[in-house]
C-alpha atoms as an extended CHARMM CRD file, in Angstrom:
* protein
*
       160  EXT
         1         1  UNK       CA            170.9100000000       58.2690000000       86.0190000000  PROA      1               0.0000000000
         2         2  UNK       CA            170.4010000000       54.2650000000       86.7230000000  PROA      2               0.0000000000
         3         3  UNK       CA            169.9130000000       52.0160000000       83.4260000000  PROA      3               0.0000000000
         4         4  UNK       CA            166.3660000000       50.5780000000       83.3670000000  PROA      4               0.0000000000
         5         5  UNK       CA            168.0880000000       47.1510000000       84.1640000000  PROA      5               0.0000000000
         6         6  UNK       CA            169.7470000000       48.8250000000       87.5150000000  PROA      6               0.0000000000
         7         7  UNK       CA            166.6170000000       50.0830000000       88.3010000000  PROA      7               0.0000000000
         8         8  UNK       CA            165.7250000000       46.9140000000       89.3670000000  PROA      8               0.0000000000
         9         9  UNK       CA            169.0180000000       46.0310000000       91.6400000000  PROA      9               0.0000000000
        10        10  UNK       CA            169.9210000000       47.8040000000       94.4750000000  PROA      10              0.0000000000
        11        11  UNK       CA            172.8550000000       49.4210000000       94.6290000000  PROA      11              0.0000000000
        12        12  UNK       CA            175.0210000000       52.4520000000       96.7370000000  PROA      12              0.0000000000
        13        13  UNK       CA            177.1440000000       53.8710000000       94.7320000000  PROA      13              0.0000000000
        14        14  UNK       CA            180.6160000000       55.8570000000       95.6400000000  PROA      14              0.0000000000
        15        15  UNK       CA            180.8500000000       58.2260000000       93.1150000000  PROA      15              0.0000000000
        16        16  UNK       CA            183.9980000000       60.1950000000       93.9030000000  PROA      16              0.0000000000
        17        17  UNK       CA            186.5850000000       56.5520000000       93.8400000000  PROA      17              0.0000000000
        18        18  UNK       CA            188.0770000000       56.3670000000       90.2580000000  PROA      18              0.0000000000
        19        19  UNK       CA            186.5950000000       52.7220000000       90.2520000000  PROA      19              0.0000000000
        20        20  UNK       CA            183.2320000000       53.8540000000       90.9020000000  PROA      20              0.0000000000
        21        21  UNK       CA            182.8160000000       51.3910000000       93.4440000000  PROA      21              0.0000000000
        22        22  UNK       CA            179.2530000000       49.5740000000       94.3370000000  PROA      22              0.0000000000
        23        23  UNK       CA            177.5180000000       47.3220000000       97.0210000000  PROA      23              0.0000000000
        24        24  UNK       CA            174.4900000000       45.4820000000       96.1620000000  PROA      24              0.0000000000
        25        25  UNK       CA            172.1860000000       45.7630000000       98.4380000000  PROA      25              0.0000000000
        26        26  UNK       CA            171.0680000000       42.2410000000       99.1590000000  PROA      26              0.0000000000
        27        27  UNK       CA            167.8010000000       42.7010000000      100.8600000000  PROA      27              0.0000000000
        28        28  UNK       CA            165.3660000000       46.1090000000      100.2940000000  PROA      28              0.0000000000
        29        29  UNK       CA            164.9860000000       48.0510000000      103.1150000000  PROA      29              0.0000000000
        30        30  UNK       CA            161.8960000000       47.7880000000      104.8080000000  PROA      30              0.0000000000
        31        31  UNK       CA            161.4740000000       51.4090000000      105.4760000000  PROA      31              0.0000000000
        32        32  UNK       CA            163.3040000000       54.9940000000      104.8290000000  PROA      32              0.0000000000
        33        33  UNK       CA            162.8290000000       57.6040000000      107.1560000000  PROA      33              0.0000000000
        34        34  UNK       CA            163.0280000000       61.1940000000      104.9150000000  PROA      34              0.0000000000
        35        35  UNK       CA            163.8150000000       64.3520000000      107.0040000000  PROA      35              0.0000000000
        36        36  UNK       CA            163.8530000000       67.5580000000      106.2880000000  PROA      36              0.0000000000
        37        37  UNK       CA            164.8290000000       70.2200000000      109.0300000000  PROA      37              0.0000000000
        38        38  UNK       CA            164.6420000000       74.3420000000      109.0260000000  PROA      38              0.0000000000
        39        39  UNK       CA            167.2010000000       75.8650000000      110.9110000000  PROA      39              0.0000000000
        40        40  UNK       CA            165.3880000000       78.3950000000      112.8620000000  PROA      40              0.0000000000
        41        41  UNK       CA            167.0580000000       81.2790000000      115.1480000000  PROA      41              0.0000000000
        42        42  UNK       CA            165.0410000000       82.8310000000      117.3710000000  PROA      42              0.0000000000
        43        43  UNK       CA            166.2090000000       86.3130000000      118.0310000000  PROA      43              0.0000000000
        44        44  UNK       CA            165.4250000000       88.6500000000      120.8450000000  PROA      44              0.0000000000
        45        45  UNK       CA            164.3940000000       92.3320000000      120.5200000000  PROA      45              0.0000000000
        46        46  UNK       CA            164.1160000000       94.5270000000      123.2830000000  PROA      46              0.0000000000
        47        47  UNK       CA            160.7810000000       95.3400000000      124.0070000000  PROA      47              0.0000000000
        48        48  UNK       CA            159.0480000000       92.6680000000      121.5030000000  PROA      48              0.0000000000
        49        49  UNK       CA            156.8540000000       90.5030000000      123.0580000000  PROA      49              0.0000000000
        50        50  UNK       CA            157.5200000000       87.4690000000      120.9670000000  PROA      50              0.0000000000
        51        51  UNK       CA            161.0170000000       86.4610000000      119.1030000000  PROA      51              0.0000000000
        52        52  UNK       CA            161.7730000000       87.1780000000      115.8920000000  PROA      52              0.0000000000
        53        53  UNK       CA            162.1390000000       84.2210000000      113.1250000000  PROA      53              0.0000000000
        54        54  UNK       CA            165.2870000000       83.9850000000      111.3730000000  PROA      54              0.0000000000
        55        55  UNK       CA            165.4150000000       81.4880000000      108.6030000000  PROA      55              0.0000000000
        56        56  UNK       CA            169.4880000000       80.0920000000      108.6010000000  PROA      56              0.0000000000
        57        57  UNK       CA            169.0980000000       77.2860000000      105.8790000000  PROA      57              0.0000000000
        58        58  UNK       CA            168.0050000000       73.7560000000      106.6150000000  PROA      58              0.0000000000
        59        59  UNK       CA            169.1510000000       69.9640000000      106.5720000000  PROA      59              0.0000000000
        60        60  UNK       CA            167.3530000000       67.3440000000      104.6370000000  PROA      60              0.0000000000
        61        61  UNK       CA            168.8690000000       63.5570000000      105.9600000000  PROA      61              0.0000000000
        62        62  UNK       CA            167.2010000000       59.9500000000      105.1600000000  PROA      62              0.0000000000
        63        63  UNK       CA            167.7860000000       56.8020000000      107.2800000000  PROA      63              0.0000000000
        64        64  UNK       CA            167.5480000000       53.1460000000      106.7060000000  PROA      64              0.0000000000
        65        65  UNK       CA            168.6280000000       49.8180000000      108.0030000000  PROA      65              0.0000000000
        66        66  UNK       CA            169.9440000000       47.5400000000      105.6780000000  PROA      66              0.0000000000
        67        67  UNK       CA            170.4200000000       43.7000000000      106.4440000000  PROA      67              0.0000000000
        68        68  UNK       CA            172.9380000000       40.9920000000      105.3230000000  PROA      68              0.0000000000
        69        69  UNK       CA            173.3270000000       37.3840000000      105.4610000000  PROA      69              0.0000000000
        70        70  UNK       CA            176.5840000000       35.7980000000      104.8640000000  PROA      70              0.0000000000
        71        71  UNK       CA            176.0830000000       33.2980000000      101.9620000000  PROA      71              0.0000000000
        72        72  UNK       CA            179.9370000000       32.3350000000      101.6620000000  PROA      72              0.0000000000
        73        73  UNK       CA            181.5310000000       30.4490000000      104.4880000000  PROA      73              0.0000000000
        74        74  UNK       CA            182.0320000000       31.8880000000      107.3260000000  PROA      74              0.0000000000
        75        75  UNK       CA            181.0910000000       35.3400000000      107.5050000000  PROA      75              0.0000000000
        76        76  UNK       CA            183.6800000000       37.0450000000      105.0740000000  PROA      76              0.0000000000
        77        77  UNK       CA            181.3060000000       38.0740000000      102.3680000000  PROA      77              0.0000000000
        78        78  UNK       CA            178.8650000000       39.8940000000      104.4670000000  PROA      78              0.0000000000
        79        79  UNK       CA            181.8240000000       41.1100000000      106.6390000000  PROA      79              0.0000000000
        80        80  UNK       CA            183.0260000000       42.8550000000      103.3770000000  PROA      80              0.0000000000
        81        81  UNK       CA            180.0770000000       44.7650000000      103.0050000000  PROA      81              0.0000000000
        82        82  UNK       CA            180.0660000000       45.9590000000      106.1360000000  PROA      82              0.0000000000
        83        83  UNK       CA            183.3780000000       47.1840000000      106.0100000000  PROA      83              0.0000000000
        84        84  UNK       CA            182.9270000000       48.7770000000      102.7900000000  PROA      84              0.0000000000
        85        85  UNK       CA            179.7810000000       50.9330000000      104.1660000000  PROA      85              0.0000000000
        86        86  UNK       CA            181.8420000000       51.9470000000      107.3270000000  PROA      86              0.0000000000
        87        87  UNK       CA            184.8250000000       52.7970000000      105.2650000000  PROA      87              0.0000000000
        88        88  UNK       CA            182.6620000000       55.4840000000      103.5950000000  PROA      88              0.0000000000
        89        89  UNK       CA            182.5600000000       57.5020000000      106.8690000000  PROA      89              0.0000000000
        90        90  UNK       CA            186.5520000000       57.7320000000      106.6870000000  PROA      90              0.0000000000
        91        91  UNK       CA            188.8010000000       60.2890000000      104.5560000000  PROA      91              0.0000000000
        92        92  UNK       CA            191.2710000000       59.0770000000      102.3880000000  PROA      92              0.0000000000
        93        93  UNK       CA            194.3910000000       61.0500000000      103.3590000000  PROA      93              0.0000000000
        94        94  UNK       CA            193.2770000000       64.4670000000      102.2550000000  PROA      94              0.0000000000
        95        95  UNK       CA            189.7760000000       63.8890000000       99.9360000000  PROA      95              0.0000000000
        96        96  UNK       CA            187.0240000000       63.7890000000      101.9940000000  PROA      96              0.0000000000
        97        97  UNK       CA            184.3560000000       60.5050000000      102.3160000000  PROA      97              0.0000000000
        98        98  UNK       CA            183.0950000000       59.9550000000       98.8140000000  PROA      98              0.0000000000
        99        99  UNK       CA            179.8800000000       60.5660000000       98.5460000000  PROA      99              0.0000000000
       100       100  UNK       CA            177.0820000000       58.2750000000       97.6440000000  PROA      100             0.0000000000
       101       101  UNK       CA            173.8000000000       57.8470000000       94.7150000000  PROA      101             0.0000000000
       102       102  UNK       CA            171.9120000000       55.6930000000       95.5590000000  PROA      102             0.0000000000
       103       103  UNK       CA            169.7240000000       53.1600000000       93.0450000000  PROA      103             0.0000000000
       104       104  UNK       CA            166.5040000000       52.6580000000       94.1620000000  PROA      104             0.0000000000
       105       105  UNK       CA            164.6180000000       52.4820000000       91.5450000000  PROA      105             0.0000000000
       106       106  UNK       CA            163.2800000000       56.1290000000       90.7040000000  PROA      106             0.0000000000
       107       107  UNK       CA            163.3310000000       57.0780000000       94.5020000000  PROA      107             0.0000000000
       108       108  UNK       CA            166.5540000000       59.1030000000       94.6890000000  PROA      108             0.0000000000
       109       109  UNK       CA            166.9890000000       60.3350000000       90.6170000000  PROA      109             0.0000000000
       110       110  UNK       CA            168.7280000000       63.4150000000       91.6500000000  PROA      110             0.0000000000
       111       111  UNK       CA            169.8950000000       63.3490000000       95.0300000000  PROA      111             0.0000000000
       112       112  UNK       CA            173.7850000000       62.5950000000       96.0640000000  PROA      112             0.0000000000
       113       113  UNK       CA            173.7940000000       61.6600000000       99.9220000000  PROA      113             0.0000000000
       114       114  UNK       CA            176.9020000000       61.9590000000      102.2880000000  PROA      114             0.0000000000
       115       115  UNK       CA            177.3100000000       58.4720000000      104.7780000000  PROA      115             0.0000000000
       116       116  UNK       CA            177.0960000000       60.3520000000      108.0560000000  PROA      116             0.0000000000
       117       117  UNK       CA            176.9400000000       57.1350000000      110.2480000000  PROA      117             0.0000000000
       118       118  UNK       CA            176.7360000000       53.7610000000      110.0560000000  PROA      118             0.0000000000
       119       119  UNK       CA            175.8730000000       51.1900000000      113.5170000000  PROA      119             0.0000000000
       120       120  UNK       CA            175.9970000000       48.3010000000      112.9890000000  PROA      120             0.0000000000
       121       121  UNK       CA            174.6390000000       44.7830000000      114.4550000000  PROA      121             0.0000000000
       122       122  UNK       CA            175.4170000000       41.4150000000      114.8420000000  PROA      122             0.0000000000
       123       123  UNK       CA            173.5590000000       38.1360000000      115.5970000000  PROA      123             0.0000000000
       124       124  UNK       CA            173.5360000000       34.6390000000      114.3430000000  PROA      124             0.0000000000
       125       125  UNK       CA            177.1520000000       33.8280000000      115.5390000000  PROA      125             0.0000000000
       126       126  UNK       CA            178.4990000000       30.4900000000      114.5910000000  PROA      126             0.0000000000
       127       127  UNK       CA            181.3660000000       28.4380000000      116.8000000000  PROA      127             0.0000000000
       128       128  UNK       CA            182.3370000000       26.0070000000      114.3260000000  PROA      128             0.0000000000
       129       129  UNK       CA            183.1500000000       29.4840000000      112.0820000000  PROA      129             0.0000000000
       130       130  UNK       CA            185.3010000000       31.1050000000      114.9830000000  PROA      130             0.0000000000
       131       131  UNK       CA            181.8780000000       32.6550000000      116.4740000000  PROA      131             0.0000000000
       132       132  UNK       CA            181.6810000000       35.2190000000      113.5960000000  PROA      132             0.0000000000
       133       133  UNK       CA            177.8480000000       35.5460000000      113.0210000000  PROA      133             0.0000000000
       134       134  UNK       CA            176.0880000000       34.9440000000      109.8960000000  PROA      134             0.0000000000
       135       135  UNK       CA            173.7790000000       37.5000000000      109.5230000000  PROA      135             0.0000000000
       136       136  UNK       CA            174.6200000000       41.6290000000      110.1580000000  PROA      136             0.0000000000
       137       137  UNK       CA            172.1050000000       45.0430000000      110.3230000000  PROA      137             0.0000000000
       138       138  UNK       CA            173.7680000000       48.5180000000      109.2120000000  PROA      138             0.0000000000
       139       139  UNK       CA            171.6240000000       51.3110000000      110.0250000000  PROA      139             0.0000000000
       140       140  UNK       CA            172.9500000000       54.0400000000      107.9730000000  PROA      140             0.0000000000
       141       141  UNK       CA            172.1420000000       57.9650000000      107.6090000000  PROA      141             0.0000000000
       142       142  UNK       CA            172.8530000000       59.7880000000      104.8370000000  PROA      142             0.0000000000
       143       143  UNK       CA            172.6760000000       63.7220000000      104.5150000000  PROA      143             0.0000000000
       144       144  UNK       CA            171.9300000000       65.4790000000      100.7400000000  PROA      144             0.0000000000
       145       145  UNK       CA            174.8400000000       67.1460000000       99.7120000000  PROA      145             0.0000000000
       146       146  UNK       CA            174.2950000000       69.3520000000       97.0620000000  PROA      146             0.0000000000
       147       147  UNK       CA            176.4170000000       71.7540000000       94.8720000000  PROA      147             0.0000000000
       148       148  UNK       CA            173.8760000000       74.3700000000       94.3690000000  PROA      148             0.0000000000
       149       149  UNK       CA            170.7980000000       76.0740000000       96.3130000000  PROA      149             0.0000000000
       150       150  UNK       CA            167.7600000000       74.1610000000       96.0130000000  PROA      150             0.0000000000
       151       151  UNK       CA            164.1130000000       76.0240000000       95.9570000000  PROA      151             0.0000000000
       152       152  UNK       CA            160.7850000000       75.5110000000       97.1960000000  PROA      152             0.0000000000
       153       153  UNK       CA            159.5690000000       75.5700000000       93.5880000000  PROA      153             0.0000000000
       154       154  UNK       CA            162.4520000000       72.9520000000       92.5950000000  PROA      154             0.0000000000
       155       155  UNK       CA            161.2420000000       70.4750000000       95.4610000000  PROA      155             0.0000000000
       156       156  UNK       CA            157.6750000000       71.1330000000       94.8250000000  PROA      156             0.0000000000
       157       157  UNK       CA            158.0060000000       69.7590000000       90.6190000000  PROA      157             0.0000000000
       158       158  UNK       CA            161.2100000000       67.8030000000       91.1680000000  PROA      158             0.0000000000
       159       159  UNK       CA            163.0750000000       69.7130000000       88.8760000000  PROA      159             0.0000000000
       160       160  UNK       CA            166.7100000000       69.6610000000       90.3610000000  PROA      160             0.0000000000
C-alpha cells in the first residue's frame, strides 16, 4: 500500500526487479478505460433449441494513455521513460515481465496489473536536436494478474 505522501505522485511500479524500480508519471491520465470480460462458450445440444451457457472464467484489463514532454535537452529524459515502459513487455532471460502496482491515489489499492502492450507516439520533433521530438504518448494496457480466485462478493465490497 502507497504512503499518504505517494498518494499524491504518480507512479508505476515494477514490483518483481530487486530495485523495485519506478516511473513517475509526469502528467495524469486523462481517462482509464476499466474492462471486465466473461468468457462465455456456447455449447450445442442436439435437439435444444437454444445453446447452452458455459461460464470459462473472465478477463478484467484497464487502458490509458500517458504523455511526456522532454524537459532535459534533447529528448533523452522522456526517451528513458519510454524505454523503461516498453521494456516491461520483455522477459529477462527466463523470469517473466515484472509485473506492475500502480499509485494512483486510492484507485488501484489491491490490484497488480501485467504491461500487455505499449504503442507509442511521437510528435514535436526538433532538427537542431537530431529531429528527436520533444514530446511522446504511450498508450498502455494492463491485464489484473492475480494469485488467487476473486468473487463476486469480493468485487462487490472491495475486499481482496
Amino acid at each position: 500500500m502507497a504512503t499518504p505522501n505517494q498518494k499524491k505522485q504518480l507512479y508505476i511500479l515494477a514490483i518483481d526487479n530487486p530495485e523495485l524500480e519506478r516511473l513517475e508519471v509526469q502528467y495524469m491520465p486523462k481517462v482509464v478505460n476499466y474492462t471486465r470480460s466473461a468468457n462465455i462458450q456456447r455449447i450445442d445440444i442436439v435437439g435444444r433449441n437454444d445453446k447452452l451457457n458455459q461460464y470459462k472464467g473472465g478477463d478484467t484489463s484497464i487502458s490509458l494513455t500517458l504523455d511526456f514532454f522532454a524537459v532535459e535537452e534533447g529528448f533523452e529524459d522522456a526517451k528513458r521513460k519510454i524505454n523503461w515502459l516498453k521494456s516491461m513487455t520483455y522477459s529477462n532471460e527466463d523470469a517473466p515481465p515484472s509485473r506492475i502496482k500502480l499509485i494512483f491515489g486510492d484507485l488501484f489499492d489491491n490490484e497488480v496489473w501485467i504491461l500487455k502492450s505499449v504503442g507509442v507516439k511521437y510528435s514535436s520533433f526538433q532538427p537542431a536536436n537530431g529531429w528527436l521530438p520533444r514530446y511522446a504518448s504511450a498508450s498502455l494496457s494492463f491485464v489484473l494478474d492475480t494469485n488467487f480466485d476473486l468473487f463476486a462478493e469480493q468485487i462487490r465490497t472491495g475486499n481482496f
